[in-house]
Steps between C-alpha positions, in 0.01 A plus 500: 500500500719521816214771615213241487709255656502748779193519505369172550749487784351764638181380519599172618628671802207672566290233501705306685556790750096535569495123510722478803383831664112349461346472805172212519337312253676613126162480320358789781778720404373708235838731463635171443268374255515900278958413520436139370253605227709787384812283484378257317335740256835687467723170484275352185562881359895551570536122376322574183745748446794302589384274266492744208825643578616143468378510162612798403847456592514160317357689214765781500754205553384295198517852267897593615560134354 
């Protein structure tokens, strides 16, 4: 879990990184637009997963009880 927490940190950063660096009109940049499309592709992903490992920890939880 920690590691797709990581993750999405990571690509925060990135993005946010290109979106300061960008030089011009944003909607021009296509390197810009390929980061922002990719991060949100692999945020939905990495919190689909945090949201199953949510549930599976609750899951293991409920059985120690």
């Amino acid at each position: 879990m920690n590691q797709n927490k990581k993750e999405l940190l990571k690509l925060d950063a990135n993005l946010l990184h290109r979106l300061s660096t960008s030089k011009g009109n944003l909607l021009d940049d296509t390197e810009l637009m390929d980061v922002l499309n990719n991060t949100k592709t692999q945020a939905k992903e990495v919190a689909a997963k945090l949201i199953d490992a949510d549930i599976k920890t609750k899951e293991i939880n409920e059985k120690r009880e």
